[in-house]
C-alpha positions, -999 to 999 in steps of 0.1 A, spaced: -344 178 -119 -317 207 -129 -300 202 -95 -297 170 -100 -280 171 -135 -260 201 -118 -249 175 -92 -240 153 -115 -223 169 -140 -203 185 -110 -191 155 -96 -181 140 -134 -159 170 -136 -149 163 -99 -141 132 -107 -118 134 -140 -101 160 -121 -89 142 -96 -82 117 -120 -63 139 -143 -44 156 -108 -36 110 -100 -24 103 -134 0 137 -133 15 129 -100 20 94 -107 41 104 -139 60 125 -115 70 101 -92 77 74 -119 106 99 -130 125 97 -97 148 71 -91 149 37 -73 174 24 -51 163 -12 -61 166 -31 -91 127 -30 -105 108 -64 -103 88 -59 -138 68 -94 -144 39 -99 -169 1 -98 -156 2 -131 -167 30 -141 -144 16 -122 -114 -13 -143 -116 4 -172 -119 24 -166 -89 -2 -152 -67 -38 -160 -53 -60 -140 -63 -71 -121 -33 -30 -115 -35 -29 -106 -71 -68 -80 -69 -48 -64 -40 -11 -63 -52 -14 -57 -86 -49 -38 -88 -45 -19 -60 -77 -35 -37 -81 -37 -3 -94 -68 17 -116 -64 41 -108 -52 76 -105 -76 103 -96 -105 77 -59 -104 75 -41 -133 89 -13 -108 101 -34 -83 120 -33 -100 153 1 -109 147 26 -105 180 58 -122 169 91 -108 164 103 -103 133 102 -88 98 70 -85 74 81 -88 38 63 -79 4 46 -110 -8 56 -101 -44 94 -95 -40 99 -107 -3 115 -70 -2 116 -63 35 94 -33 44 81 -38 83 96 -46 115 71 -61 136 88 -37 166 73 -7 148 40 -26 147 8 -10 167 -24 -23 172 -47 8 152 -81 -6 155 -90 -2 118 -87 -35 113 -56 -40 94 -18 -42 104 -6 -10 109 34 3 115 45 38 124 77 35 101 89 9 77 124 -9 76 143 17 50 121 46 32 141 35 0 118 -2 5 89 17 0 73 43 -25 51 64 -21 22 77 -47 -9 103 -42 -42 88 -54 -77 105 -55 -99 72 -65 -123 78 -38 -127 112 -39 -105 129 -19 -64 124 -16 -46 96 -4 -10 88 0 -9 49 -11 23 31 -2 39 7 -27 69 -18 -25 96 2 -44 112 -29 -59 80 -49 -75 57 -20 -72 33 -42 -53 4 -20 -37 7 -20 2 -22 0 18 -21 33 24 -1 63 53 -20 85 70 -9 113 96 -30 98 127 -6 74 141 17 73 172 54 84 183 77 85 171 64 94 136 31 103 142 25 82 110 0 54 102 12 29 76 -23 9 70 -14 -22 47 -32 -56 39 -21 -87 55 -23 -95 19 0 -77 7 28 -87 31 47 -120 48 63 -121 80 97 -139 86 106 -147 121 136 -128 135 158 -162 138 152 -165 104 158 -132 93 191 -133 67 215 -103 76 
């Protein structure tokens, strides 16, 4: 029984550290400066505008499950936008089929299109990618994906919309 309460108080403290370690870095990043004109909308609003698998996942920071995205087995040629802002962030030529089960890139459009933010809320550290103009959560990068980046940008179908090249606006 005193392991157990050991164990748990240990991973309380775990826990609030991490969260104390999330809230610190995300203060830090909110102090550096954005290339775009912030998006800032009421929650209100955001649900009003979005579904809410759309609005869980953009504006809660969820995930949908993998393998459900209607732009994961996506092959055309164009330009995935965030479904919040219709900021550009993908092109579907930096697209690569991952296997996790959601659409993955090894770059995006402009690094100033997204931002980037550390999070611990499953235990261990993340890098979670956000649109830098509505702050829209995307997914998350990882360090496991192919030349010439060797990065991983794993977002939600979700998250994103995809605009045909001939319809791309210069």
């Amino acid at each position: 029984m005193k392991f157990i309460t050991i164990a748990i108080i240990t991973s309380v403290l775990f826990l609030s550290a991490c969260q104390q370690k999330n809230n610190q870095l995300k203060a830090q990043d909110k102090a550096k400066p954005s290339v775009h004109i912030p998006i800032e909308k009421t929650e209100t609003e955001w649900k009003a505008e979005l579904t809410d698998m759309e609005f869980r996942v953009l504006r809660k920071q969820g995930t949908e499950r993998a393998g459900t995205g209607d732009l994961l087995k996506n092959k055309a040629d164009g330009v995935y936008t965030c479904r919040g802002c219709e900021l550009p962030l993908f092109d579907s030529a930096t697209k690569f089929e991952s296997g996790t089960g959601w659409p993955s890139f090894y770059q995006p459009i402009n690094e100033d299109n997204v931002a980037l933010d550390i999070d611990y809320k499953i235990g261990y550290k993340r890098q979670e990618v956000h649109c830098a103009r509505c702050g829209g959560h995307q997914g998350h990068v990882f360090e496991d994906g192919p030349d010439p980046t060797g990065l991983r940008y794993c977002i939600n179908s979700v998250s994103l919309d995809f605009v045909n090249r001939a319809d791309v606006k210069p």
